[in-house]
C-alpha positions in Angstrom: 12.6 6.8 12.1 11.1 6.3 15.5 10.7 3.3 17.3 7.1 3.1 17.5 7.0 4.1 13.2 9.0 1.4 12.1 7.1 -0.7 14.7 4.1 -0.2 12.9 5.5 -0.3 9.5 6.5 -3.6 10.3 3.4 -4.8 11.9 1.8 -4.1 8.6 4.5 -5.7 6.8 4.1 -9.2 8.9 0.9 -10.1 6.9 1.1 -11.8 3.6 -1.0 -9.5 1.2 0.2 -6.7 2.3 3.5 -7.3 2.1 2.7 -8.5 -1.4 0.9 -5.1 -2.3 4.2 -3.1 -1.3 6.2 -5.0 -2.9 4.7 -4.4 -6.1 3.9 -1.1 -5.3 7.0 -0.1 -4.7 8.5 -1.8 -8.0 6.2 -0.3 -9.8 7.1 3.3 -8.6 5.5 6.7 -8.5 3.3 6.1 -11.5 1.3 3.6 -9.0 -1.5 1.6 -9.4 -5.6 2.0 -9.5 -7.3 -0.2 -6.2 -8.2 -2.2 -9.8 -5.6 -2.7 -11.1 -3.7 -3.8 -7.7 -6.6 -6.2 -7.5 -7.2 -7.7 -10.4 -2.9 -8.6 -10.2 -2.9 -9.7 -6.4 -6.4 -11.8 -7.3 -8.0 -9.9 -4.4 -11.7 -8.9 -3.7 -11.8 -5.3 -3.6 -13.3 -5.4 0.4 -10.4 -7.1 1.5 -8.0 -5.3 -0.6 -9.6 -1.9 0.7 -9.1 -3.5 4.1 -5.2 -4.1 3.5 -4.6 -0.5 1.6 -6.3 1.3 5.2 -3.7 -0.7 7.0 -0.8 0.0 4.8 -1.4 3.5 4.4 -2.4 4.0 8.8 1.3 2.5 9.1 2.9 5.6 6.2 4.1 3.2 4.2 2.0 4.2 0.6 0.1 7.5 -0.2 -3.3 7.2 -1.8 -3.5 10.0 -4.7 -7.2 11.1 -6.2 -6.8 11.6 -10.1 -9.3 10.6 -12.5 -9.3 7.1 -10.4 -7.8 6.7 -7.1 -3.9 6.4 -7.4 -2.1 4.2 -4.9 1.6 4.0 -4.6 4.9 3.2 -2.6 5.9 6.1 0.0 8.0 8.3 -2.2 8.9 10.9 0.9 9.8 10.1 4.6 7.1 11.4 6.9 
């Protein structure tokens, strides 16, 4: 990993939510989780939960999959 990537991984990492929303993310796996779902377990408006899911996925650290609903989960390749 380069300096500057895991720079901004953990830049996104140093704020509360979103380290909550990888965490459980990333326990959760490949099968993911809807933007929904993710809110209704973190409690979180979906406007600032859309504003956390831009800056965890700008820093490569989940993927956003379209299925029948949106899919969001943990990075499961290295960029």
């Amino acid at each position: 990993m380069k300096s500057n990537d895991a720079i901004k991984s953990l830049a996104a990492l140093a704020q509360e939510s979103r380290l909550a929303i990888f965490r459980i993310l990333v326990k959760r796996g490949p099968k993911g989780y809807t933007p929904s779902q993710l809110g209704e377990k973190l409690d979180v408006s979906a406007p600032t939960l859309s504003f956390h899911l831009k800056e965890l996925q700008a820093a490569g650290l989940i993927d956003v999959r379209a299925r029948a609903d949106f899919c969001i989960t943990g990075r499961t390749s290295p960029t």
